[in-house]
C-alpha positions in Angstrom: 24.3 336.7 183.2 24.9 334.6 179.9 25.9 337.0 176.5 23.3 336.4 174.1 24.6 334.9 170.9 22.2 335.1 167.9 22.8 333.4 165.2 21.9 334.5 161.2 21.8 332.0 158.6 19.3 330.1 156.5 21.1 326.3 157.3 19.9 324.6 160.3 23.5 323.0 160.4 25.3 325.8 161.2 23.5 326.6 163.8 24.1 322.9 165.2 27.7 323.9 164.5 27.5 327.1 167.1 26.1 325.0 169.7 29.0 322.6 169.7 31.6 324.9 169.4 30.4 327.0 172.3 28.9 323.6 174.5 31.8 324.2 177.2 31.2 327.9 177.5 28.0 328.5 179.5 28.3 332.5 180.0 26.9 332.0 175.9 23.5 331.5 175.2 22.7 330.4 171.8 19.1 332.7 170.9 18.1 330.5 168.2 18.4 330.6 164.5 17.3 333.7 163.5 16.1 334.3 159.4 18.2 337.4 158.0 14.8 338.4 156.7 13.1 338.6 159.8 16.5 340.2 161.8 15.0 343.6 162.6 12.0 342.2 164.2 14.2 339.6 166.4 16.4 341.5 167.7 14.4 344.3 169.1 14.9 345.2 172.8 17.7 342.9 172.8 21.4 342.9 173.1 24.5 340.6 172.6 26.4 338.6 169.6 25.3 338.2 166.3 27.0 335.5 164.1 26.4 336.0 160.4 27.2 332.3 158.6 28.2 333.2 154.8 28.8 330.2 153.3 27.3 329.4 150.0 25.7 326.1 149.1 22.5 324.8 147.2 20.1 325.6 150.2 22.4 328.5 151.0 23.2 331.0 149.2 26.1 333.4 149.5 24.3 336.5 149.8 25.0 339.4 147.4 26.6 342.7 148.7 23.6 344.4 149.0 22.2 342.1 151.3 24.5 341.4 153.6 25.0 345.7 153.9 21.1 345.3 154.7 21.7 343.2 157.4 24.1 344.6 158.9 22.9 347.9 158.3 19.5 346.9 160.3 21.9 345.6 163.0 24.1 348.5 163.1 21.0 350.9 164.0 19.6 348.7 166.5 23.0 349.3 168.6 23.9 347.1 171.7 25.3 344.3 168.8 28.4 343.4 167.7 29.0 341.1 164.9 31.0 338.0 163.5 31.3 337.0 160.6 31.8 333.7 159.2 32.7 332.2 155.8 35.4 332.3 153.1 35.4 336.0 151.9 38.5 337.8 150.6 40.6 339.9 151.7 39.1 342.6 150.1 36.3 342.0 150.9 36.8 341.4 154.8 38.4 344.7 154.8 35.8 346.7 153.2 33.5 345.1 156.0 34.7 346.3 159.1 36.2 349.2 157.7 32.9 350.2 156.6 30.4 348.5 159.5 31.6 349.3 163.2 29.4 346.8 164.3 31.6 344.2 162.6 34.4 343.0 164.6 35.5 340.1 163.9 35.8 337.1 161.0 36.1 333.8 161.4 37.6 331.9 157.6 35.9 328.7 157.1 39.4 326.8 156.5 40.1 327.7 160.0 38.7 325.6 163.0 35.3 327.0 164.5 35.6 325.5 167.7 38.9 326.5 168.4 38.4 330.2 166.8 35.2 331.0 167.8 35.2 331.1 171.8 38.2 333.1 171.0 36.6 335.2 169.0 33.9 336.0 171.4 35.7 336.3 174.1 38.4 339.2 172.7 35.8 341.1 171.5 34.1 341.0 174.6 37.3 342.8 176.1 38.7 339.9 178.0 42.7 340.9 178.2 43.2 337.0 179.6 42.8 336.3 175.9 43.2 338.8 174.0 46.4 339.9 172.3 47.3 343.0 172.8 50.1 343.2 170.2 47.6 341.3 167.9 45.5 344.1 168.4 47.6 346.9 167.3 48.0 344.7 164.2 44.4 344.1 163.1 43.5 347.9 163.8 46.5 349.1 161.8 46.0 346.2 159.0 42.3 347.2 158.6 42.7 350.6 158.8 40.5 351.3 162.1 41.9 353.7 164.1 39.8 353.3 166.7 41.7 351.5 169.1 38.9 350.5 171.8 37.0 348.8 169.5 38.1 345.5 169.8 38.8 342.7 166.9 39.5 339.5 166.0 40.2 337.5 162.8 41.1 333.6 162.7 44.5 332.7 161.3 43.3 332.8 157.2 41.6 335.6 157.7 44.2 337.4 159.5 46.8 336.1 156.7 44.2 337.4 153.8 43.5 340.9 155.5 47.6 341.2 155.6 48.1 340.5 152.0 45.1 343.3 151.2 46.9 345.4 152.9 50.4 344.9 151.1 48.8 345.5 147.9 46.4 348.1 149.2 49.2 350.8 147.9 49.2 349.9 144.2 45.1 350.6 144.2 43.1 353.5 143.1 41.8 354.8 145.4 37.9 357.0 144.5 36.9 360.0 145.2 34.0 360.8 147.8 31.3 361.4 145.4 32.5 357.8 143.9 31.8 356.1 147.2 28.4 357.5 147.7 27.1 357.1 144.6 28.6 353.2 145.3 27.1 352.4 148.6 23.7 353.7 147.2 24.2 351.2 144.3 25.5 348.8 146.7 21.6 348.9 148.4 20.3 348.4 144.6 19.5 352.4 144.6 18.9 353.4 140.7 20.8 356.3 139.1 17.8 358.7 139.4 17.0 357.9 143.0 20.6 358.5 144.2 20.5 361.6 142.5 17.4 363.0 144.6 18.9 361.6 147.8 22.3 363.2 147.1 20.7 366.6 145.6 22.9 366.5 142.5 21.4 366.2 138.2 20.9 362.9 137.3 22.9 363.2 134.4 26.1 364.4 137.3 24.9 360.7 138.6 24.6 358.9 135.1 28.4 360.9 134.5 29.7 359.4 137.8 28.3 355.7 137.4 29.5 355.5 133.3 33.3 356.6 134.8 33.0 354.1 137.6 32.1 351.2 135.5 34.5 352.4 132.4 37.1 352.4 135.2 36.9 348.5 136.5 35.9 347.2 133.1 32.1 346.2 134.2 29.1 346.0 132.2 26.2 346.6 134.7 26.1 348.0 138.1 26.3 344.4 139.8 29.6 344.2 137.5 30.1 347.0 139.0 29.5 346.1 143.1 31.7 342.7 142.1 34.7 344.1 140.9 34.9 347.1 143.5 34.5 344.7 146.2 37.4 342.1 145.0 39.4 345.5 143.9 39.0 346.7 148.1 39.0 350.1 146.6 36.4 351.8 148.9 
């Protein structure tokens, strides 16, 4: 039985692009270009692939952080999905990802060549040894910090080169506490001060303390200052 491959993204030409990349590889079935605002209600009772285009153009826009943690929060709930993403993120930023969102498990750099990366892709994280690596798998869990060695991964060439030079530098960073990251990831879903502080039981004013450090700390003005910096900085 074909895997079902669902594809996100608002351009009609990326979706085009799936089905050429994957035309010799009939155990995939494209499901259609799916809206990220409608993602909940299409993948329902379903299982398989979910590609997640994130490249950012006049008709499509690179969606923000919280967003794309949206979508892939909605996916990661539904269960029986495992995503790829694809796109011309950092390093930092493809890191924080997967580290963060199990479902993720695999990125595919937009200077790399879909067709050739993207059967590949599919196929490793799939589980099928033929293809995939298993040295190269003891590097992507170690390099993105997943010690969770049955879940498998794959990154294209840039991406793989970009996660690797994260990591080199991953040493020099600060590294936040774990009241830092919650209050972040609440911000992160556009969550306001006095909100997070209801949902986390704490004072707002323990909250307003927390977020006035956090943005002293990277030097931002606002909280999507804030969500920027953090996520080129690969801090959390």
């Amino acid at each position: 039985m074909p895997t079902q491959v669902w594809v996100v993204d608002y351009n009609s030409l990326f979706h085009l692009g799936i089905k050429a990349a994957l035309s010799g590889y009939p155990q995939y079935q494209i499901s259609g270009l799916t809206s990220p605002n409608r993602i909940s209600k299409a993948l329902q009772n379903s299982s398989g692939i979910v590609l997640i285009g994130m490249w950012s153009s006049p008709d499509n826009p690179y969606p923000s952080p919280a967003d794309l943690f949206q979508i892939l929060s909605e996916i990661q709930h539904l269960n029986h999905f495992r995503v790829i993403l694809m796109g011309s993120a950092n390093g930092w930023f493809i890191h924080y990802l997967i580290r963060h969102y199990p479902c993720v498990q695999g990125y595919l750099h937009n200077a790399d060549d879909m067709c050739a990366c993207l059967p590949l892709a599919l196929q490793t994280i799939e589980g099928n040894d033929a293809v995939a690596d298993k040295n190269q798998q003891v590097f992507f869990h170690h390099v993105l910090s997943v010690p969770d060695l049955a879940r498998r991964l794959y990154l294209s060439p840039t991406a793989s080169t970009l996660a690797l030079e994260c990591y080199r530098r991953r040493e020099h960073l600060l590294e936040l506490n774990a009241d830092d990251i919650k209050v972040l990831r609440e911000i992160a879903y556009g969550v306001d001060e006095a909100a997070i502080a209801v949902k986390l039981g704490v004072s707002r004013q323990r909250i307003y303390t927390i977020s006035r450090r956090l943005r002293r700390r990277f030097e931002a003005s606002t909280n999507e200052d804030l969500m920027v910096r953090v996520m080129r900085a690969g801090v959390c």
